[in-house]
C-alpha positions in Angstrom: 145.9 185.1 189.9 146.2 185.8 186.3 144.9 188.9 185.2 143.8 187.9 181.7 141.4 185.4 183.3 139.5 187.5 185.7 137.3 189.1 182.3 137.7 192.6 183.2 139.7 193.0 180.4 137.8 194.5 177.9 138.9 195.0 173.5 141.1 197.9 174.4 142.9 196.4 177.6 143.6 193.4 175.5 145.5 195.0 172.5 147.3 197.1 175.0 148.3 194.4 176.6 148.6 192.4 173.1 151.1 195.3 172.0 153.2 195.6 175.0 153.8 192.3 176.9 155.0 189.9 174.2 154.9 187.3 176.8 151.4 187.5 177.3 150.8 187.8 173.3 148.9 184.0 172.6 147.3 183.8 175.5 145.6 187.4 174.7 145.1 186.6 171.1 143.2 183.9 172.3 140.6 185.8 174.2 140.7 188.6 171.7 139.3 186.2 169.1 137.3 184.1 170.9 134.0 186.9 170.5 135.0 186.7 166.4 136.0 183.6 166.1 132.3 181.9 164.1 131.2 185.2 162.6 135.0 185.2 161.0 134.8 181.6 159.9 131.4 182.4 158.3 132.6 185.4 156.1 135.6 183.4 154.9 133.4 180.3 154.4 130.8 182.5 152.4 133.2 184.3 150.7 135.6 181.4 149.7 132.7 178.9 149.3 135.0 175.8 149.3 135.0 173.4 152.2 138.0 171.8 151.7 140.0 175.5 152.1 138.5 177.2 154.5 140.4 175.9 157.4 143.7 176.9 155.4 142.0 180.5 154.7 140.9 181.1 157.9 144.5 180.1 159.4 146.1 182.4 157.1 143.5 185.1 158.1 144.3 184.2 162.1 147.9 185.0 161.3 147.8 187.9 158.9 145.7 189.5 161.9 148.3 188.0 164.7 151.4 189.7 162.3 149.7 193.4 161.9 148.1 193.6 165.8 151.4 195.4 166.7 150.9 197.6 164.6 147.7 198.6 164.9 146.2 201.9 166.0 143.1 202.3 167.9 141.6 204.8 165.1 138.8 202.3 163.4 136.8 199.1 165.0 138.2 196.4 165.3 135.5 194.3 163.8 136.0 196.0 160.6 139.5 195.9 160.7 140.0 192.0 161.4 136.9 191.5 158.9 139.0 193.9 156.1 142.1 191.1 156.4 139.7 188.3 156.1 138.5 189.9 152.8 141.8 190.5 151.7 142.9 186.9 152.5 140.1 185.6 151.0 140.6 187.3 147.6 143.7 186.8 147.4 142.9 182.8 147.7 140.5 183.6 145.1 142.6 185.4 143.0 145.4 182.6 143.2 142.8 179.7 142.4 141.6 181.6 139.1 143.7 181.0 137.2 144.5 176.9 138.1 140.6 176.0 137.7 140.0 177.2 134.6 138.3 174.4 132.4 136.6 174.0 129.0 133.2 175.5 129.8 130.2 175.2 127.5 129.4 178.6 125.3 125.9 178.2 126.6 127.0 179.1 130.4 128.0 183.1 128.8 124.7 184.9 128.6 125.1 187.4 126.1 127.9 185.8 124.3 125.5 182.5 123.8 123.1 185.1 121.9 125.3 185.6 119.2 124.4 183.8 116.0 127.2 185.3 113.5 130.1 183.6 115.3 130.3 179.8 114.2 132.2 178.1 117.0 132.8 175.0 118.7 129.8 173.8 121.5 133.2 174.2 124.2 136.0 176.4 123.6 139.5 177.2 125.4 139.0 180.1 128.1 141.9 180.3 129.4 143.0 181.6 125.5 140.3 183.9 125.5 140.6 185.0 129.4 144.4 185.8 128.6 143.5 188.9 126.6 140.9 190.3 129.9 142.3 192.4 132.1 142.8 191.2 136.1 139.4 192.6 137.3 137.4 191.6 134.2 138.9 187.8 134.1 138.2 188.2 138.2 134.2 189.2 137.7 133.8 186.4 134.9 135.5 183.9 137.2 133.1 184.8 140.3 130.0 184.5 138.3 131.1 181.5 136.0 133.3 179.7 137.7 132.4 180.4 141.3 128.4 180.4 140.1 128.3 183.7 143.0 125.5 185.9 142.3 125.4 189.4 141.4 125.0 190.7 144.8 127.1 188.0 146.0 130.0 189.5 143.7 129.2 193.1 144.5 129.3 192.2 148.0 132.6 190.3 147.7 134.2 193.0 145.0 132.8 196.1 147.4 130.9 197.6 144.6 127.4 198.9 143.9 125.3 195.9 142.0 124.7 198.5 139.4 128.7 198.5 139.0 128.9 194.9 139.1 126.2 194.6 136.1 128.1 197.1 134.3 131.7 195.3 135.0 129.9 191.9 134.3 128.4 193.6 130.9 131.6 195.2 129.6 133.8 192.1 130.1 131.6 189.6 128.2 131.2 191.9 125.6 135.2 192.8 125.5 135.5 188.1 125.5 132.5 188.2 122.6 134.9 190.5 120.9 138.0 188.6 121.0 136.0 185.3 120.4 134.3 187.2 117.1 137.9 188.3 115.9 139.3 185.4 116.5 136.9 183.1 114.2 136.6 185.4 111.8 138.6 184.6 108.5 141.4 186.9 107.9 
């Protein structure tokens, strides 16, 4: 009789086991994902938003998690700990894709920029020019809410910061891009 099959093996017994009989190691990933398995799916799918990746994300998430379970010590939940990787992965993917779907985008999609009257420019312009000059976590926030079309509590959700934080992120790196923009049309 096996002993992984008779489901008195609770979280605990199963990394224990997961951490000390490496013969035993698929088999008791297996039933020590199976209780995460759609709720992890869903936060890559809602944090990726992109059909046609998730399966890749979630595979990389499944083996991150598979690489680090020797390692890990019974201090936290588990739940948030597996979650935390899928987050990780996830940004990373996002992270990686920035910077290979940036496109001409209309003026009119930047709020506050838009509003400015003094700069004469072009009805589409080069981001990736202008995004060069951003730093990595204001090109990140303009990419989530331009590019990705996430909300604001979507991207504080996604970035782990306060909306409040997200609207002052968002805010400061639109006006930084309307600054670059401005000096760049202006006549030297």
């Amino acid at each position: 009789m096996n002993i992984l099959n008779n489901g008195l093996l609770n979280e605990s017994d199963l990394l224990y086991v997961f951490q000390n009989n490496r013969l035993k190691r698929n088999e008791v990933f297996s039933l020590l994902m199976k209780p995460y398995w759609s709720s992890l799916y869903s936060r890559c799918r809602y944090r990726i938003n992109d059909n046609g990746s998730i399966d890749d994300v979630v595979q990389d998430v499944l083996l991150r998690i598979y690489q680090a379970l020797p390692k890990y010590c019974h201090q936290g939940v588990f739940r948030t700990w597996i979650y935390k990787i899928a987050d990780n992965v996830s940004y990373s993917y996002l992270a990686k894709n920035m910077k290979y779907n940036k496109k001409n985008i209309s003026i009119n999609n930047i709020e506050p920029v838009s509003s400015y009257n003094q700069v004469n420019i072009d009805d589409k312009i080069d981001m990736d020019i202008l995004l060069d000059e951003l730093s990595y976590s204001e090109q990140e926030i303009i990419d989530l809410r331009f590019y990705q079309d996430l909300t604001l509590l979507e991207i504080s959700d996604i970035l782990c910061i306060t909306i409040s934080a997200c609207k002052m992120r968002l805010y400061r790196a639109l006006k930084l891009l309307h600054e670059i923009l401005f000096r760049k049309k202006m006549p030297e």
